[in-house]
N, C-alpha and C positions, 0 to 999 in steps of 0.2 A: 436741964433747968438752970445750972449754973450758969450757962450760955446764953440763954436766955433771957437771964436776970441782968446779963453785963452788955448783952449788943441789941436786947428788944429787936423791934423792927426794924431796925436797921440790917439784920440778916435777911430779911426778903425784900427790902426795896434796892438791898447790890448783887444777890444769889439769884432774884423772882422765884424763891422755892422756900419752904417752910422750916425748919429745924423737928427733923426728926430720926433716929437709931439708926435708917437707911442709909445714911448721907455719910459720910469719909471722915468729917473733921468729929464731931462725938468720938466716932471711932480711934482715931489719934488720940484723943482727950485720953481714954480710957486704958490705952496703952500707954499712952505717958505716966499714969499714975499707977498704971496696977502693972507691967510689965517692964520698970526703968532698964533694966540691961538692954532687952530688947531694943529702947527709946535713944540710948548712951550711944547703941554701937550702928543708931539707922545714918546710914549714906544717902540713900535715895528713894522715893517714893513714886514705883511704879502702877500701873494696874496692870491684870494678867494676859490683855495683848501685848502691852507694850512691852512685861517682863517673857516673854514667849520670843519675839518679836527681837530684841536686844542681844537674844540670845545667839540666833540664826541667820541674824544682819543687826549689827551692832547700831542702834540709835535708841540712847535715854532719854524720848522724847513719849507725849502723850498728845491727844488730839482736843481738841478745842472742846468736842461734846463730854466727850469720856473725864475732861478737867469740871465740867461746873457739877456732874456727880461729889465733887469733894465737899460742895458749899463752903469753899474757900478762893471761887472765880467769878468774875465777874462776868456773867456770857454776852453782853450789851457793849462792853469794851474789851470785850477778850483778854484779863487778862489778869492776873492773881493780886486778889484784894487784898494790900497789904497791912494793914490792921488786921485782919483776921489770921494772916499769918503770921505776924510778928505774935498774936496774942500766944498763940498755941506755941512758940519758942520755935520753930523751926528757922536751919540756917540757913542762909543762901547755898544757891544749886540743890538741895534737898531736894526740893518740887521739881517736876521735870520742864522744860521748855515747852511751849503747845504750837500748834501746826494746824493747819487745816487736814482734815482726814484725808484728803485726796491728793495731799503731799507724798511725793516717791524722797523718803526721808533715807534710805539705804540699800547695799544690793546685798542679794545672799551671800556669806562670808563662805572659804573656803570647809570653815565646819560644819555652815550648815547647808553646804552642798549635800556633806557627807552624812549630816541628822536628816536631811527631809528629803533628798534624790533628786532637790530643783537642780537647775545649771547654777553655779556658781557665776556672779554677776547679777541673775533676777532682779529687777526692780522691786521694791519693798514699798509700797504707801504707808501712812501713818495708820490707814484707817477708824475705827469709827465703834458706838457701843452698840452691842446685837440690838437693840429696840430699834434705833436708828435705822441699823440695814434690813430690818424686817420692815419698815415704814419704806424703805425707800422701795426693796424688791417687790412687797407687795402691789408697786403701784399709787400710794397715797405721793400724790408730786404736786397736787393743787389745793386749794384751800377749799375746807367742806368735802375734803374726801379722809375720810376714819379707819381708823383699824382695830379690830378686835380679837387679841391673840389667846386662844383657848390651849392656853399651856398650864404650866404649875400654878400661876397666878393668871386670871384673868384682865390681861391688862388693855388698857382702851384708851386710844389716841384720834388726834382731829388736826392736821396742820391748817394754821391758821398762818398769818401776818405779822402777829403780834403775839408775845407773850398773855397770858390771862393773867386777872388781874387776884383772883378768886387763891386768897393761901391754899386752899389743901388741893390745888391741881399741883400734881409737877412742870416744870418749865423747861425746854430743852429746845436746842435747836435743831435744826434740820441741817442736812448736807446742804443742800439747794439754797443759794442766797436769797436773805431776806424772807425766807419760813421758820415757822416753828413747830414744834407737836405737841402743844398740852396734852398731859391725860391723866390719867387716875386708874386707882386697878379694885378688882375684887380681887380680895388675901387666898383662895383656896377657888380654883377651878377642876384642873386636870386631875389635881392633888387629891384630889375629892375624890376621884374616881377610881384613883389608884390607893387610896385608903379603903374605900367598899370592898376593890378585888383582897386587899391583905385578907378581909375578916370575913368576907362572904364567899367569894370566888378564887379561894387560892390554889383551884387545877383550873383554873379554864385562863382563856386570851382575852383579851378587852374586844375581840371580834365578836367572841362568843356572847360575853356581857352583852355587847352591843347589839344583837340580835335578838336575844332574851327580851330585849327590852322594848324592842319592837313589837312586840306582842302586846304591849302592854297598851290601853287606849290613853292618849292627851289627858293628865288631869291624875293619871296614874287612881282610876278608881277612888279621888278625894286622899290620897295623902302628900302630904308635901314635905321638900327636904329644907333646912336652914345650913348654906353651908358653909358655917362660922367656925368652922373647928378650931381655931387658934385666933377668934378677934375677926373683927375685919376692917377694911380700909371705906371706902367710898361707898355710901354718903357716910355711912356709918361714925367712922374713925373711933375704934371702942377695940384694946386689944382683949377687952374680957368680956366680949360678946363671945356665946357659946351655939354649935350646931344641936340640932334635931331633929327627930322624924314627928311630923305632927298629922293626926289623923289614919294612925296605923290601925290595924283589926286581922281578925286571926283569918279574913280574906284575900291579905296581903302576902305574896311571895317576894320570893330573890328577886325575879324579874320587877314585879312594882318598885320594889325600893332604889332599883338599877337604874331607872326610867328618870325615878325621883329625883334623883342624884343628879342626873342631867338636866332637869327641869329646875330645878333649885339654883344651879351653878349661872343658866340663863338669866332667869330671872336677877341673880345677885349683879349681873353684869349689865343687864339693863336698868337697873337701881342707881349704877355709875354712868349709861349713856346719859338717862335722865338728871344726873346732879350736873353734869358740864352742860348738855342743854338749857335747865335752868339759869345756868350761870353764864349764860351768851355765847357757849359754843357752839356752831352752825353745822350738822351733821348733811352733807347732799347726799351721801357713798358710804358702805360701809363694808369694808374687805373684811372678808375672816381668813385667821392663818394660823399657825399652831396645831402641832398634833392631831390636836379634838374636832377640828375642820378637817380633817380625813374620815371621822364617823361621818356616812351622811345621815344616819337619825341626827345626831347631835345639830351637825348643822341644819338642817330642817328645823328642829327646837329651836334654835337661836334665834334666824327668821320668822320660825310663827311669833316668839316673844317679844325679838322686837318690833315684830308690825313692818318688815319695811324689806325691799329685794335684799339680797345679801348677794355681794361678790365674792366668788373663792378664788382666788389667783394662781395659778399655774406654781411660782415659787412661793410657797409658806414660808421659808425658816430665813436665819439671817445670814445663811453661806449664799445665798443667791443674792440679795444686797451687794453682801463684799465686794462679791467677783462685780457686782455693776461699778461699786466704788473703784477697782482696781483699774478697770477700763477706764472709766473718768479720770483717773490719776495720771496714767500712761500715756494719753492721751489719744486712744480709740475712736473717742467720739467725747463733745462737749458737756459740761456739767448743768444740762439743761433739761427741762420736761419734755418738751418736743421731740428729743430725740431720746433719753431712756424708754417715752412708750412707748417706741418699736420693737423693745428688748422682753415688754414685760405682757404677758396674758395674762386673761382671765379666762379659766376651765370649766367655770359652770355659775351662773349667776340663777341662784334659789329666789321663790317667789313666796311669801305666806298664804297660808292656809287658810283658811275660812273654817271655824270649828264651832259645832250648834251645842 
């Protein structure tokens, strides 16, 4: 608030992101006041690739995406807003230098030959935030192609052109010159699921849940799940919105409530495809990746909910990005769409259902 009160909008017309607990600089705020030693003795402010990274091939540097996470960058001119820096006290050199991801910024040091088993010399790129090389592995390279990552948070992106103009998207860019990826997320997907197994299923495997649940007919016999457990984001934005099971009866088993869970989570994430569509974002394509895209019930829910084919891509997660980032860095092959989609499949593209 306090932040808020002193830079108004002027934090999203030089950040394109909104001021909220997620973002880096709060963060700082609150270590400066509640943690001063901590504050007294900082030298430098990394994130935990780049502190991993520094460690194994020495460069104190951060990548251009991974810097406008601090909402203290400006990602339109690349480069650290400094009024917003000076406000929060930080010295010079504190912040790190920024680089394009696909910068070979150092090689492996002779220690971290000996920490990681690479050859010592390795090229090192800067690289890049997992959402980023999840968008990029997935396949999303053109504009009107989405992704909907069925992890801890249900998070959902659309590379566009341009930043959205809309506050409560997030705004990020892409690897790929001249893209972006807005998105927005539902608070509680995966998480959801792996909260059910604590309290309902804590001998079995999310295989077995997932099976279970198969059994169960679309519509789970009229009960539905709300899966707000801690608030939620998109459309919503209410951290003291609360879950629950509505429409339960003593006909209802483990398996319906299982089903639920998965139907609810859907649902909450098409609540989010629907607020960026409202808001001019053009869905053509829409990849599913995370975890929960390895259930095929789940994915099949996803598809019927959203009404629309779904692509699953060969690499879900963001260690299949990297390695494409790393290639582009080294110079393998060019930082282009043309030629990453040689690199990337897609393993099964689900159709919706038709249900009476």
């Amino acid at each position: 608030k306090d932040l808020l009160d002193r830079w108004g909008d002027q934090i999203y017309r030089k950040t394109r992101n909104t001021m909220h607990s997620l973002w880096s600089w709060p963060q700082l705020e609150w270590i400066k006041k509640n943690e001063p030693d901590v504050w007294r003795n900082m030298t430098k402010i990394l994130f935990q690739k780049d502190y991993v990274r520094n460690v194994i091939a020495p460069s104190p540097i951060t990548d251009h995406i991974d810097a406008e996470g601090t909402l203290l960058y400006d990602p339109v001119k690349n480069q650290w807003i400094e009024e917003f820096v000076t406000h929060l006290g930080l010295e010079d050199g504190v912040l790190p230098e920024t680089v394009a991801s696909t910068e070979v910024v150092s090689k492996i040091s002779p220690e971290g030959a000996r920490l990681t088993g690479l050859p010592e010399g390795t090229k090192v790129i800067a690289g890049a935030s997992d959402t980023v090389a999840e968008v990029l592995g997935a396949g999303a390279l053109h504009p009107g192609q989405g992704t909907v990552k069925l992890a801890s948070i249900g998070r959902i992106t659309c590379v566009t052109r341009a930043p959205s103009d809309v506050p409560y998207l997030l705004n990020y860019r892409h690897v790929l010159d001249d893209l972006w990826y807005p998105g927005t997320a539902s608070k509680y997907a995966t998480s959801s699921f792996r909260w059910l197994k604590d309290i309902m299923w804590p001998e079995s495997t999310y295989e077995e849940m997932s099976e279970a649940a198969c059994l169960v007919p679309p519509g789970c016999d009229g009960m539905l799940f709300l899966p707000h457990l801690e608030g939620e984001w998109a459309p919503i934005w209410d951290d003291k919105y609360r879950a629950g099971f509505i429409g339960a009866t003593v006909r209802h088993k483990r398996p319906h409530f299982t089903r639920a869970v998965m139907e609810g989570v859907a649902f909450a994430i098409r609540a989010g495809v629907e607020y960026m569509r409202d808001n001019g974002i053009r869905f053509d394509q829409i990849r599913l990746i995370g975890r929960g895209s390895t259930s095929d019930l789940w994915a099949q829910i996803m598809t019927d909910v959203l009404n629309c084919q779904i692509h699953i891509p060969s690499g879900t997660d963001a260690a299949f990005g990297s390695a494409l980032l790393t290639g582009m860095g080294v110079g393998l092959y060019p930082a282009e769409s043309e030629y990453l989609s040689e690199f990337i499949k897609v393993r099964e593209i689900k159709k919706p259902r038709k249900h009476t």
